[in-house]
N, C-alpha and C positions, 0 to 999 in steps of 0.2 A: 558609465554615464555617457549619455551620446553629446553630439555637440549644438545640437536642439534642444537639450535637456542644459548643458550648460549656459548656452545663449539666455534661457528663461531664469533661471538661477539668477543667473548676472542682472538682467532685468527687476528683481524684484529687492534689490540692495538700493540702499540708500543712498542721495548723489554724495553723502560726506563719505559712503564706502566706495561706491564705485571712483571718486574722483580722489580719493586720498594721499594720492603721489603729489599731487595739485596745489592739494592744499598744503600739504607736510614744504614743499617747494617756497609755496608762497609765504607760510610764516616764517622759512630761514630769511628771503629777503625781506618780507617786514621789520622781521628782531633786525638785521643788518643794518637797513636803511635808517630804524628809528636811534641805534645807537651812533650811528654815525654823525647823523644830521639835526636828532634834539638836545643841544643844551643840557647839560645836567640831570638824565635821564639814568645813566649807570646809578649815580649817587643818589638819587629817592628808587631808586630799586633796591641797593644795595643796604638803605637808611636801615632796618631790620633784618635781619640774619637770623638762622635754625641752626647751632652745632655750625655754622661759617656757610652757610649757604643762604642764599636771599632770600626772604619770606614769600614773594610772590612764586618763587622756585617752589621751593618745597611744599607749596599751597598746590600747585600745578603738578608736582610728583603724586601727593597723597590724591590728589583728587581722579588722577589719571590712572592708579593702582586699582583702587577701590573699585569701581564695578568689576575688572578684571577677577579679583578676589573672591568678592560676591558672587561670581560665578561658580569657584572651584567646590566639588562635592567631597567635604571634607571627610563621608563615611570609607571614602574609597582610599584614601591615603595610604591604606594597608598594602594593597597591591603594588604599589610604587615602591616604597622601602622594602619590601620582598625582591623586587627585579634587581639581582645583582649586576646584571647587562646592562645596567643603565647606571649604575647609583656607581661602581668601580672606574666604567669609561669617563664618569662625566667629572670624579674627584681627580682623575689622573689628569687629562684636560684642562681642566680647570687651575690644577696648583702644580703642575709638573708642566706641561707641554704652552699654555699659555704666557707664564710668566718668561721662560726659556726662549721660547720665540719672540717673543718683544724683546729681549734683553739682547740677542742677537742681529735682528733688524734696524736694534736703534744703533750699534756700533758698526755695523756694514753699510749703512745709508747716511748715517749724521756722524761720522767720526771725530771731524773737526767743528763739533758744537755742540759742545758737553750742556749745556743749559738745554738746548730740546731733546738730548739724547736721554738727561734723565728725567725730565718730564714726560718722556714717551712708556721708561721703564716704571716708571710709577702708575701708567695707564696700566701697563699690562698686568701689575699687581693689584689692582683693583677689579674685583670681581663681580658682575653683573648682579643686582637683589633689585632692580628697581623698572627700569623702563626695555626688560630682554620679556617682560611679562607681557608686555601689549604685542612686541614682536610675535612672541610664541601663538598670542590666542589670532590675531590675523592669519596666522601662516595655518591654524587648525591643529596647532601642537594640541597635547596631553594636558589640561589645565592642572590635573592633580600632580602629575609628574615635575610640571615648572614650578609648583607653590614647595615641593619636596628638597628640588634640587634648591633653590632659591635659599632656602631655610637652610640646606645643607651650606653653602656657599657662604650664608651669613656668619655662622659658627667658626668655619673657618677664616674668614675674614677677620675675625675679632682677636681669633689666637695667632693666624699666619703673617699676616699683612707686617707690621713689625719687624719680625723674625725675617719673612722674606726680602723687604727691604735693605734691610741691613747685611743679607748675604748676597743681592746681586747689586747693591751698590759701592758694597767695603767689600769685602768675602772675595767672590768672585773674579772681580777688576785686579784683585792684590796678586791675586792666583794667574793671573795670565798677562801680566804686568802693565793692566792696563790701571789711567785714573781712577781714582777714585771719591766719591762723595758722602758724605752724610746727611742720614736722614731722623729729622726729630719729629715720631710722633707717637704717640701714646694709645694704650689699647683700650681705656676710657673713650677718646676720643672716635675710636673706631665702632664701640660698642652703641654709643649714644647715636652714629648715624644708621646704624643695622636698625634699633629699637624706634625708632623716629621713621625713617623711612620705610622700612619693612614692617615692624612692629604694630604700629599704627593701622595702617588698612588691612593688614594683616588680621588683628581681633576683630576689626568691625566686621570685614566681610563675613568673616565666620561668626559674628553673632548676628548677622544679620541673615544667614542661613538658618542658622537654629532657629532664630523666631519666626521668621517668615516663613517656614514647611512647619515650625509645631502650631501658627496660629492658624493657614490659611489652606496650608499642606503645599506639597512637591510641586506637582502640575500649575498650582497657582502662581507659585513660584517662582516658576520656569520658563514658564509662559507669558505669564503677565508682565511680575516685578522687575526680572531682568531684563526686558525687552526697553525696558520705561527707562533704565539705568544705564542702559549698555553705553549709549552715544557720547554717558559722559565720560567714558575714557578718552572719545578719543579728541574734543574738547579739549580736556584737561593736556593733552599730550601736544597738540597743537599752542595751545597756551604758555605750557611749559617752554617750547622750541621759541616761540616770539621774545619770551623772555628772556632766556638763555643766551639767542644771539643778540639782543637788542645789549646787556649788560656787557661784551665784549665785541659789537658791531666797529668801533674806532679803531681796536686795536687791529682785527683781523682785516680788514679794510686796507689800513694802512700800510701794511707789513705782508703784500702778497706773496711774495719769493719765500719768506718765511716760513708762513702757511703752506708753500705748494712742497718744501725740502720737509716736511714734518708731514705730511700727506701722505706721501708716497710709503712710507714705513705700516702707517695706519691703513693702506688697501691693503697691500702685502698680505698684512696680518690677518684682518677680515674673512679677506678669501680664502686664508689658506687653513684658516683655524672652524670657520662655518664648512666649509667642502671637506676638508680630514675628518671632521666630526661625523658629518652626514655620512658621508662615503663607511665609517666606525660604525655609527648607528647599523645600518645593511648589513655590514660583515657579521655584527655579533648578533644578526636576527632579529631587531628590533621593529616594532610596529612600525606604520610609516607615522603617526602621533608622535611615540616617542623618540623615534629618531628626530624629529624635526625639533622638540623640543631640546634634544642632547646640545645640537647644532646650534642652537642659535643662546641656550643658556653658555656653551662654550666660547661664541665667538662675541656676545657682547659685553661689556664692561661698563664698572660703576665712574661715571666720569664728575658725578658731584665728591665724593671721597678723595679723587684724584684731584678735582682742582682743590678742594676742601684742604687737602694735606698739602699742596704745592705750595698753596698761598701762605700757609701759617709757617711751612718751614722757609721757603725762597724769596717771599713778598707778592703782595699782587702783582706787580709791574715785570715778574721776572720772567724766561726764555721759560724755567718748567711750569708756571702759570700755564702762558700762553701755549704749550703741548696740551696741558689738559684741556684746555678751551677749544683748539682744533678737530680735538678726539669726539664730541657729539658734532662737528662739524661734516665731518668723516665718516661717522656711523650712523647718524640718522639717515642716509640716503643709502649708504651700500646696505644696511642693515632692509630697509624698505623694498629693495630691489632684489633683495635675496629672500623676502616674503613672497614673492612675486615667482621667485625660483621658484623657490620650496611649492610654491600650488602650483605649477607647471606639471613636476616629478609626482602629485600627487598621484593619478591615478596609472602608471604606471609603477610605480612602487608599490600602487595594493593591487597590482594584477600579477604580480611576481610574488606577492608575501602568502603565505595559506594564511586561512581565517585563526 
């Protein structure tokens, strides 16, 4: 594609696409400003809760999911679960290389501050089903690949999360004589955020596929329906970020130096776990779709789960709270900037791939 060709491209996006760094900006300082400066604003957010997460959140998650989902071609799903180059890298990644690396960063960087040390490893344990989906479809990932690995992710999250906790929080630390902590949570409690979060937009999109190409067909579909739907993802995702920071705006405000020693562990990881992935994706042949998808289902995380489990074991008020709350602090911007990557590399990684 020439750069004529891409100037006009660029031109015929929408200002909430073309301007979307912008905006994604603007709603962190809105949620900020508003949680800072209104009165009792956390508290009628907080007034209703989903599985311990705020109604207006999780309203903002499902709603932000959904057309993303509506999108995926659910006939093609076969080819993804066939690619063992993808579905191997991305389990290994995902439950072996990511948790390992946060458990590592948080004790080389935060040693002396065991409250965001394991509030950071509980980030890491917490595996992306929810907002790595919007990631992926801006960056031009694989939609089918990310609804695979996602589900994959979900599965084990329900059986590992638990299991994993309790070896890199007890386990581990006992093995190398460092502290150690415990962690109470239950695989109920994990299941009901998989089915709620993922579940949820998950059926609709897909029955909303099926009906909409058996009543109107494909093209209509495709063309039409989703074009009409698409924006409100990303609505819904902006909505979700004002909400998100407006319900911990006081805290993170307050407490800069805090935020900025619990930061630095959070780029670390980011860069190192999105660029290993990509850089994996290449080596083992991957499209440039599904590599991009590998990469950023690897380097994002569930941080409703994370604060979700922080809060019911440590309290709201506590150090590993406040890591989970830093973590979409952290990632909604490097994660946006690494979309930005990833289309950079694009057409240079399909001028190196064969068809």
């Amino acid at each position: 594609m020439t750069v004529k060709q891409d100037v006009s491209v660029a031109g015929k996006l929408s200002t909430l696409d073309r301007l979307l760094p912008v905006w994604i900006a603007a709603a962190m300082v809105t949620g900020l400003l508003a949680g800072r400066w209104i009165p009792g604003l956390g508290g009628v957010l907080n007034a209703v809760s989903v599985d311990g997460i705020s109604l207006p959140i999780a309203v903002g998650l499902l709603v932000m999911m959904y057309p993303v989902l509506a999108k995926v071609r659910y006939d093609r799903l076969s080819t993804v679960t066939a690619d063992r180059r993808l579905l191997w890298p991305s389990l290994v990644l995902n439950w072996l290389v990511g948790p390992a690396l946060m458990f590592a960063l948080a004790w080389l960087l935060l040693p002396e501050l065991p409250e965001y040390r394991t509030g950071l490893i509980i980030v890491g344990l917490a595996r992306c089903i929810a907002m790595v989906i919007i990631w992926n479809d801006l960056a031009c990932g694989d939609r089918e690949a990310a609804a695979v690995l996602v589900a994959l992710n979900s599965v084990f999250q329900v059986v590992m999360f638990g299991v994993l906790g309790w070896f890199y929080l007890s386990v581990l630390p006992g093995w190398l004589g460092l502290a150690r902590t415990g962690l109470s949570v239950s695989g109920w409690q994990i299941a009901k955020s998989v089915l709620i979060f993922l579940g949820i937009p998950l059926v609709a999109g897909y029955l909303t596929r099926r009906f909409g190409e058996r009543v109107k067909g494909r093209r209509w579909y495709e063309s039409r329906f989703l074009s009409k739907i698409g924006p409100v993802a990303l609505y819904g995702l902006l909505f979700t970020i004002v909400v998100l920071f407006a319900l911990q705006g006081a805290q993170i405000t307050s407490r800069p130096l805090d935020v900025a020693r619990i930061a630095l562990p959070l780029l670390v990881y980011f860069g190192l776990m999105w660029a290993g992935s990509y850089a994996l994706g290449r080596a083992v042949g991957l499209s440039y779709e599904r590599t991009t998808t590998l990469a950023f289902t690897a380097a994002g995380n569930n941080f409703e789960l994370a604060i979700a489990v922080a809060i019911a074991t440590f309290g709201a008020t506590s150090g590993q709270a406040l890591a989970g709350v830093v973590g979409p602090l952290i990632e909604v911007p490097v994660l946006v900037a690494l979309v930005y990557v990833s289309l950079a590399f694009r057409r240079r990684f399909a001028a190196a791939t064969p068809a």
